[in-house]
N, C-alpha and C positions, 0 to 999 in steps of 0.2 A: 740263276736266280738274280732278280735286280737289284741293285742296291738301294735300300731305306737311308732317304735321307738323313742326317743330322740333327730339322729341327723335328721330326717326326718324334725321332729317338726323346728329344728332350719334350716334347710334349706329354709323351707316352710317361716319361718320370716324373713331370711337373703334376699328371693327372692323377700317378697312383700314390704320389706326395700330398697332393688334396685329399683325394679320399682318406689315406693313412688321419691324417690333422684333422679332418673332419669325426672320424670316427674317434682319435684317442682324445678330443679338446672335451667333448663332456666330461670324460674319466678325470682329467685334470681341473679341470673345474671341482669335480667331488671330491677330490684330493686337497683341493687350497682354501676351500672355505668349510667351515664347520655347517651340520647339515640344520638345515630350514625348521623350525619349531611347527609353523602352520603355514596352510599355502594364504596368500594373499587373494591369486585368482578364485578360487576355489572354497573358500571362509571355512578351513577345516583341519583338522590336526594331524602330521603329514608323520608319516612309520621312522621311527628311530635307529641306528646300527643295535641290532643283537645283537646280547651276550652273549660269546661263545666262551664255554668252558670246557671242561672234562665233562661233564653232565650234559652238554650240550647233543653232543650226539648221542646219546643215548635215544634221541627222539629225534633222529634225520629229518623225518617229515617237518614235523612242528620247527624247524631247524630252517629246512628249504622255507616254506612257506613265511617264513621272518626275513629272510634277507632276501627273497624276490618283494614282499611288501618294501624294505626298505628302499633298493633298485629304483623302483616302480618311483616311491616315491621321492626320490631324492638324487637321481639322472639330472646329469648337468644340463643347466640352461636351461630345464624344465618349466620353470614360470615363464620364462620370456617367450619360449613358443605355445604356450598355452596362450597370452596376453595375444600374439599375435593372429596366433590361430581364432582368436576371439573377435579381435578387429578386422579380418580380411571378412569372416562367416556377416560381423553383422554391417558393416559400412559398404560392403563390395556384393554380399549377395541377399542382404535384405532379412538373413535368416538369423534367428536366435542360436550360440552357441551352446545354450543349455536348456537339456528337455524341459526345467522345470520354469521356462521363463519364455512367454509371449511377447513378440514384439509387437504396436497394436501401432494404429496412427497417430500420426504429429507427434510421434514418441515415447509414446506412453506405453509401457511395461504392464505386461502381467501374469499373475503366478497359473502357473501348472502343473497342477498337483492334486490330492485326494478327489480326483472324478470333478476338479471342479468347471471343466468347460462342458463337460455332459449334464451335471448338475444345472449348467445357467441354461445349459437349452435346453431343460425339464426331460429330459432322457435317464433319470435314476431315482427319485424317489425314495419313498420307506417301503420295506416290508412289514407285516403284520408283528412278526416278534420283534424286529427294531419299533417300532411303535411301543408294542407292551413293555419293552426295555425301557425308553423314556418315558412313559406315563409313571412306573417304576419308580426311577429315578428324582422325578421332579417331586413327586407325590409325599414320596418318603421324607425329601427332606424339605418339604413345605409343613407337614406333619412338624416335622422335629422343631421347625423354626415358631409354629403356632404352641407350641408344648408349653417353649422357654419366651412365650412373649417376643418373639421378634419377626420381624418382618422380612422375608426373603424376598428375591427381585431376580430373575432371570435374563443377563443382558448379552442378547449375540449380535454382533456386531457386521455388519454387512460387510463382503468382500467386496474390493474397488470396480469389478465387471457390474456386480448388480446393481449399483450406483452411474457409473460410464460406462455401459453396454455401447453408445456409441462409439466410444474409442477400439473396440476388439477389431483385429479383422475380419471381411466379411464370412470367413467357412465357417463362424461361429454364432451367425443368427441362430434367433430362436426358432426350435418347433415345437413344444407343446408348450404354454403360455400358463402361467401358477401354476408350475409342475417342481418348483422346486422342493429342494429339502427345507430352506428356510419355509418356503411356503406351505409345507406341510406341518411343519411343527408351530407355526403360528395357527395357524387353524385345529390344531388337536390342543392347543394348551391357552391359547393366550384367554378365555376364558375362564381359567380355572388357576391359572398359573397369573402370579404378574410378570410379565414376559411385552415388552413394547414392541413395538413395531418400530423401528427405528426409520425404516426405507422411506416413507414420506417428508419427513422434515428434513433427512441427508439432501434426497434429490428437489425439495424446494431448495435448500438454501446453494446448492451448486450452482443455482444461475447469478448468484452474488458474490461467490468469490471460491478459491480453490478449496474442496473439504477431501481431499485423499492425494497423497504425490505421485505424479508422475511415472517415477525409476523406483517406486516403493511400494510394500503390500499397505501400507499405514495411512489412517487418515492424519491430516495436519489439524493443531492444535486449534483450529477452529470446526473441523467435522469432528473433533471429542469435544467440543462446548456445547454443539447441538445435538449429542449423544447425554452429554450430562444434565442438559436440560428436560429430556425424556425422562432420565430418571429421577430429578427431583420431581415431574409431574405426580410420579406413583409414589413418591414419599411423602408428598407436602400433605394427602388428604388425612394421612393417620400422623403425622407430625405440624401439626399446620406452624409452629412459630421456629420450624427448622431456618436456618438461614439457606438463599438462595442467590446465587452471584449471578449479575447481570451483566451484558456486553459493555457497559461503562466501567469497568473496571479491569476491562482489556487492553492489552497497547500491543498496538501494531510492529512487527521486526522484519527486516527482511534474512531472509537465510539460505546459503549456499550448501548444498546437501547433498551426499555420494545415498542409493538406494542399496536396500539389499538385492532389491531384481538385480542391478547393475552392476551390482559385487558378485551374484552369483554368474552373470555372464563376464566375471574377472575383467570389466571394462567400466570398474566404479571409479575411476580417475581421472575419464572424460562424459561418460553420462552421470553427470552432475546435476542439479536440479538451484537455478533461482527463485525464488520461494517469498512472498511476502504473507506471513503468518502471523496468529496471534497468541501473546502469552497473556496471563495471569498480571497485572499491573498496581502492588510489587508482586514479584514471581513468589513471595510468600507473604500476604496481607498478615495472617496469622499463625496458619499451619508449621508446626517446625518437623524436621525428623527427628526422631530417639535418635540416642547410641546404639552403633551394631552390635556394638560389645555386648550389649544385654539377650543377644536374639542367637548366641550357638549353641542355647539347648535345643532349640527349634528344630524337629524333623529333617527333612530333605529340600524343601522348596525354598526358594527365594523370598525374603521376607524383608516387608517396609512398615516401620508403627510410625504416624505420626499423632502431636498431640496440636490441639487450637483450642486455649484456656475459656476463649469467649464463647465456644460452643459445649452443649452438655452430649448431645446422641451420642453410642457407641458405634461403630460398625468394622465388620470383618467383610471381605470383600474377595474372592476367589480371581484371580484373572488371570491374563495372560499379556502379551508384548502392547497390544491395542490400548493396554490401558495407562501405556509410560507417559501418553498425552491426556490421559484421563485424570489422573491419581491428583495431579497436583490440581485440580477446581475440585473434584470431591474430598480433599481434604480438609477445606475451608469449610466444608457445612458440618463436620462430626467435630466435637470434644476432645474423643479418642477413635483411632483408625488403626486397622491392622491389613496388611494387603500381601497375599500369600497366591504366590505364580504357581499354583495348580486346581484342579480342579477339589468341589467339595467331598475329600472322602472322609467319613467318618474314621475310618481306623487308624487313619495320619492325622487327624485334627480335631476328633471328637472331646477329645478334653481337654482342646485350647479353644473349641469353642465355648465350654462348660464352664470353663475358669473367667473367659472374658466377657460372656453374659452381654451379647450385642445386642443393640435397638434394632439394628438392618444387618443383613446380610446379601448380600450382592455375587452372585456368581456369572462372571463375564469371561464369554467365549466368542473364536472368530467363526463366522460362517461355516468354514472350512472342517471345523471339529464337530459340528452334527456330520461328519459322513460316515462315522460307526457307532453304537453307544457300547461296543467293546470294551470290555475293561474300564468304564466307567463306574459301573455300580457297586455299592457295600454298605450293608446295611446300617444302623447306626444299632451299638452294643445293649 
């Protein structure tokens, strides 16, 4: 038999000494730091060590299934090879690390999610009873809002593809042309419903300056001025001496911005976004916020009152994230404002509607939420 050299030998030890260090430097990693509250890459809240007790096994399963979640989620080094795995997938091969995010041209991000790229190339539609669902829906509580004297307002808020359809890449042309869902519920409602059309004045005013970001689902605070504009159109004819804020009372800011596309591809660190936008000038002429402290008997949803002594309308206002660029110019035109992050349901808000007795009510939704009316409807009591 020949003799194996020396440094063979020590290679052979130095290799199964790598691997050994390789394999236990996670373990010691999750040994030396306490574990991760929420992932960074990932924007989400990351499994904790279970409690093991005497009681603990009694339910092996339920047992196993905790401390593999933990494992799972709290394996050393884990952010940083996700971060990288993120930047090789999108700097090296062009592709989005996360299914729920497009990379489009010259940068620009976008969501993928609820059928929304089928949806833009008119490939999904309504069905008949999703139809009767929302005629349902809007009808009811148009009703409800004509009853107590006020004026409801339907506002969906276009997604950044239907606005920059140029920026997708191309396996996302269109093939049936007003086939969408927005374009179907604009044509079964906007007569009967006040429901705007928002997609006209978005995409004029885009050839004058940015109105949706880049690394973001969200338009920037100048595509929510010509959002708010739309809808002071449908309030001024039943309110005519409402006030109305004009682009003179804007000021220009420039702003450095991580996306949530960016964040959800855990590369919000370097797809960053420069931004010259525009705020409110001052960022509150008269609108102030309540105290939160008065607002924890409030149900489940997220809720903002503001008050503007120089104005008298009431309004309540349903929305959602699209409106965190909204809230502060429609605050300026109401007295009193309430603004609750869920949709209109009667059985969560029918007696905070009853108590606050609004002029307008406003319920804003993104695009992306006409893709069920699921769980949407309840009658009013």
């Amino acid at each position: 038999m020949p003799k194996i050299p020396i440094t063979c030998h020590i290679f052979n030890v130095l290799t199964i000494l790598s691997f050994i260090v390789v394999i236990a430097l996670p373990g010691v990693q999750m040994l030396m730091q306490p574990p991760l509250a929420e992932s960074v890459s990932e924007n989400r809240v990351l499994a904790q060590p279970p409690d093991i007790g005497a009681d603990s096994f009694r339910e092996p399963k339920q047992l196993i299934r905790a401390v593999e979640a933990y494992l799972n989620d709290q394996f050393g080094f884990r952010e940083s090879l996700i971060y990288w795995h993120s930047y090789w997938m999108a700097f090296y091969l062009d592709r989005s690390p996360s299914e729920k995010t497009i990379i489009g041209k010259d940068d620009w991000l976008f969501l993928n999610s609820y059928e929304m790229m089928d949806d833009h190339r008119g490939l999904v539609g309504f069905s008949e009873q999703e139809n009767d669902n929302w005629r349902e829906y809007f009808e009811t509580r148009q009703q409800w809002a004509q009853k107590h004297g006020a004026l409801y307002i339907v506002v969906i808020v276009p997604e950044k593809q239907t606005i920059y359809p140029e920026y997708l890449p191309e396996r996302y042309t269109l093939v049936v042309d007003d086939n969408t869902r927005l374009d179907h519920m604009l044509e079964l409602f906007s007569d009967t419903i006040n429901m705007p059309d928002l997609r006209p004045a978005l995409i004029s005013a885009k050839d004058e300056t940015q109105i949706y970001r880049k690394v973001d689902t969200h338009w920037t605070g100048y595509g929510a001025f010509i959002g708010y504009q739309q809808i002071m159109e449908i309030i001024q004819p039943s309110y005519p001496n409402i006030t109305v804020l004009d682009e003179d009372q804007l000021r220009t800011v420039e702003r450095s911005m991580r996306g949530d596309l960016s964040n959800a591809m855990g590369l919000g660190d370097i797809l960053q976004e420069n931004l010259e936008d525009v705020i409110l000038s001052p960022v509150r002429a008269c609108a102030r916020e309540l105290e939160r402290e008065t607002l924890e008997d409030r149900r489940r949803a997220l809720y903002i009152e503001m008050a503007c002594p120089s104005q008298t309308l009431r309004l309540v206002m349903f929305r959602d994230s699209y409106s965190n660029a909204l809230v502060p110019f429609i605050a300026e035109s109401f007295g009193e404002s309430m603004y609750v992050w869920d949709n209109m349901s009667f059985n969560l808000y029918g007696d905070l509607l009853e108590e606050f007795q609004p002029d307008v009510i406003i319920e804003q939704f993104a695009e992306r939420r006409i893709s069920t009316s699921e769980g949407w409807f309840d009658p009013p009591n």
